[in-house]
C-alpha positions as CSV (number, residue, x, y, z in Angstrom):
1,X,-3.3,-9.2,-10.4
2,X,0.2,-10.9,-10.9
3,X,1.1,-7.4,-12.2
4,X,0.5,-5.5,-8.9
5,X,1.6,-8.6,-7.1
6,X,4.8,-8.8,-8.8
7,X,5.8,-5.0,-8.3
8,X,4.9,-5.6,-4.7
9,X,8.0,-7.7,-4.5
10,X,10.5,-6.6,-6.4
11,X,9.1,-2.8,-4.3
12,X,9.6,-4.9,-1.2
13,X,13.2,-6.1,-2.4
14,X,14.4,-2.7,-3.0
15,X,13.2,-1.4,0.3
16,X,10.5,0.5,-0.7
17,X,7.5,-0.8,0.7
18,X,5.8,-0.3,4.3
19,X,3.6,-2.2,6.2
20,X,1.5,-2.4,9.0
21,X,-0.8,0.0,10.4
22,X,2.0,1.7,12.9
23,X,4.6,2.1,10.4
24,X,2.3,3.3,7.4
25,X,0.7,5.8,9.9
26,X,4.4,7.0,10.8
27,X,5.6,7.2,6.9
28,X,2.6,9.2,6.3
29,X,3.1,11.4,8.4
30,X,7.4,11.6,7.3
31,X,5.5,12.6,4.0
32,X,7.9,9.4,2.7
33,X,5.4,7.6,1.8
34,X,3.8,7.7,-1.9
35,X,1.4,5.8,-2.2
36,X,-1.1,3.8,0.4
37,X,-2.7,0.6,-0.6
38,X,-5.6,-1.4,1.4
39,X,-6.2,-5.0,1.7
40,X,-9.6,-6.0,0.0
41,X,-10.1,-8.0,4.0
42,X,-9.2,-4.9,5.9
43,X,-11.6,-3.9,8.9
44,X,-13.4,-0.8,7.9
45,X,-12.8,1.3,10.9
46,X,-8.1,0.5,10.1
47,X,-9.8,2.0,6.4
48,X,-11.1,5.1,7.7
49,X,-8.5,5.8,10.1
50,X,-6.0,5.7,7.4
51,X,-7.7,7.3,4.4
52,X,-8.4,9.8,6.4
53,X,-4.8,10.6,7.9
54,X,-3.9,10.5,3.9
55,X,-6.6,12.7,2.6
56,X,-5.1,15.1,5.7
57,X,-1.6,14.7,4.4
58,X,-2.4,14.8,0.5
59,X,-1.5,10.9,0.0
60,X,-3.1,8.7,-2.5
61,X,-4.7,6.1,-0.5
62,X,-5.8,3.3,-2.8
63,X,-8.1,-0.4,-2.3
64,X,-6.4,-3.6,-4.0
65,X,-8.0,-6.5,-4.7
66,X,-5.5,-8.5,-2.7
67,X,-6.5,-10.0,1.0
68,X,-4.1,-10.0,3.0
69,X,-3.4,-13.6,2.1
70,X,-2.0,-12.5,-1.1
71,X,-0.4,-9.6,-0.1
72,X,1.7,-12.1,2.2
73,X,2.2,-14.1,-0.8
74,X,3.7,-11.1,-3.2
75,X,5.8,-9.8,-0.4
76,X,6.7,-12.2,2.2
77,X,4.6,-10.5,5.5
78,X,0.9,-10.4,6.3
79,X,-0.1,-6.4,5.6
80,X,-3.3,-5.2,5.2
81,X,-1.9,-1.6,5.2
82,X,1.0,-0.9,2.9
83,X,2.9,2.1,1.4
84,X,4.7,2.7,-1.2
85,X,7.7,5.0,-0.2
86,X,9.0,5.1,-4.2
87,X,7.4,7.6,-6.8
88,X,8.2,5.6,-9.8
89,X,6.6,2.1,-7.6
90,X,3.6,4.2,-6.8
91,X,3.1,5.9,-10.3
92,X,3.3,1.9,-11.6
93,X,1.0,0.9,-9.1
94,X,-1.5,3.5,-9.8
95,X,-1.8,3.1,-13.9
96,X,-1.7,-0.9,-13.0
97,X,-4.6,-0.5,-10.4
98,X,-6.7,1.7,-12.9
99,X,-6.3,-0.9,-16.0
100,X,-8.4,-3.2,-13.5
């Protein structure tokens, strides 16, 4: 988890990193966004709105086992919705989410 949780910051730090349900929704529909991650502590019906906006728009949408606690902790804000605006970030995120 460290591994996610440190590409979540150094992502943040380069300005490549989204959050909150407005601004995801918004990068989503840009088609800037990349990648779409979910707080493990995110209410189900803020999951289904936004998988279902990315499965519309072709976007990896993707659960983490970070609450929103720890997302806060990586990144410095409390997201349960965040996306990944980077190709290379999201491609990292992806292979490091699929070792789990």
């Amino acid at each position: 988890m460290t591994d996610i949780s440190g590409t979540l910051s150094i992502c943040r730090r380069a300005g490549r990193l989204v959050g909150g349900a407005d601004e995801v929704k918004s990068s989503v529909s840009r088609r800037e966004a990349r990648l779409v991650l979910l707080s493990a502590d995110l209410s189900e019906n803020s999951a289904a709105d936004i998988k279902r906006l990315c499965g519309r728009e072709n976007i990896a949408c993707l659960n983490i086992p970070m609450t929103m606690d720890g997302i806060s902790e990586a990144v410095g804000k409390r997201w349960g919705i965040i996306a990944v605006t980077d190709a290379g970030f999201a491609k990292s995120l992806i292979r490091k989410l699929s070792d789990l």
